[in-house]
C-alpha positions as CSV (number, residue, x, y, z in Angstrom):
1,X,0.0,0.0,0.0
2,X,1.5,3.7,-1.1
3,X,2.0,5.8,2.0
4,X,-0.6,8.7,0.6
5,X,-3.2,10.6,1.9
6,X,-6.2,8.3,0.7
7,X,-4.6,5.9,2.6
8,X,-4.2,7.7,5.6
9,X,-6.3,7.2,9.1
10,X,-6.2,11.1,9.8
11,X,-7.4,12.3,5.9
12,X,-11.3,12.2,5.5
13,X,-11.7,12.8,2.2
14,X,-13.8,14.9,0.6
15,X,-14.3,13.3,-2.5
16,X,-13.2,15.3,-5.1
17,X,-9.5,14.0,-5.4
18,X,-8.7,16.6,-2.3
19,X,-9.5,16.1,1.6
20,X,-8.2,17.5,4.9
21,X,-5.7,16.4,7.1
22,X,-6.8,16.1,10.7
23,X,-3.5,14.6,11.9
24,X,-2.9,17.8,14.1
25,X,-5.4,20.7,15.2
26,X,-6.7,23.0,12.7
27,X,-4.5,25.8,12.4
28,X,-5.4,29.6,12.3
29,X,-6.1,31.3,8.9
30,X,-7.2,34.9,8.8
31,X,-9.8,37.1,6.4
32,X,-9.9,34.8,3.3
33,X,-13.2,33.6,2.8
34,X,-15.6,36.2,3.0
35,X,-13.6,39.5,2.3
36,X,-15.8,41.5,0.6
37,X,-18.7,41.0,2.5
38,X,-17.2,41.7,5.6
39,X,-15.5,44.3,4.2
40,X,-18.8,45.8,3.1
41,X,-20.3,44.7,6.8
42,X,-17.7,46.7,8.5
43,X,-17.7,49.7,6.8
44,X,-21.4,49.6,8.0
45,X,-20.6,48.4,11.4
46,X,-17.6,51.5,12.0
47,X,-20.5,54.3,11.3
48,X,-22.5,53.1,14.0
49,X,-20.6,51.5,16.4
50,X,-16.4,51.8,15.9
51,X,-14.4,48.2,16.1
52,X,-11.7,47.5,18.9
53,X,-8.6,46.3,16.9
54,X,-9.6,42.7,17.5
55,X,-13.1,43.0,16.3
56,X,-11.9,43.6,12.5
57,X,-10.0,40.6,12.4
58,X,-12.4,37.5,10.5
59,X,-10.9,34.4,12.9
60,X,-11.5,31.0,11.8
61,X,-9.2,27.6,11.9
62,X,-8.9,25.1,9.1
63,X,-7.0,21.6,8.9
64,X,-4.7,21.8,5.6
65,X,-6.1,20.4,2.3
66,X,-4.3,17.9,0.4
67,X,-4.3,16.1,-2.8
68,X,-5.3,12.3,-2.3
69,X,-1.6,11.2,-3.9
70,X,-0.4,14.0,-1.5
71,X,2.3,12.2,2.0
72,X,3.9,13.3,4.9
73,X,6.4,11.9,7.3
74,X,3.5,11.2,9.5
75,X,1.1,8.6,7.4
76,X,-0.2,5.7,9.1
77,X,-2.5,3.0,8.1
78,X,-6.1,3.0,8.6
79,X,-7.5,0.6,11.2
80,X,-10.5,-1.1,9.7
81,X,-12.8,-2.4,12.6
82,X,-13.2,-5.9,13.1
């Protein structure tokens, strides 16, 4: 068996040839899915009621996406039940 992702007990595909890795937590990733809406939310938000530094910030965590034929140096095996 190829040490891959597909073959991996922390990938859950997604089935489209791509997945996530769950072998660690998700990891921070900041303001890139809904920019222009929230940009366009803000802009609302600051006339009526001004943001602490914190408050513009769009927080969110992710596990990494991966290609199926995608490995690591952590792969291991998936445990089928018995």
């Amino acid at each position: 068996m190829d040490k891959i992702c597909m073959h991996c007990r922390f990938w859950l595909d997604d089935e489209k040839d791509t997945g996530e890795c769950r072998r660690r937590a998700p990891s921070p990733v900041f303001g890139h899915r809904f920019d222009k809406m929230l940009a366009a939310v803000r802009k609302l938000e600051e006339e009526y009621a001004p943001a602490t530094e914190m408050d513009r910030v769009d927080r969110q965590a992710e596990w990494p996406f991966t290609d199926n034929d995608d490995w690591c140096g952590e792969w291991e095996q998936i445990v089928k039940p018995e």
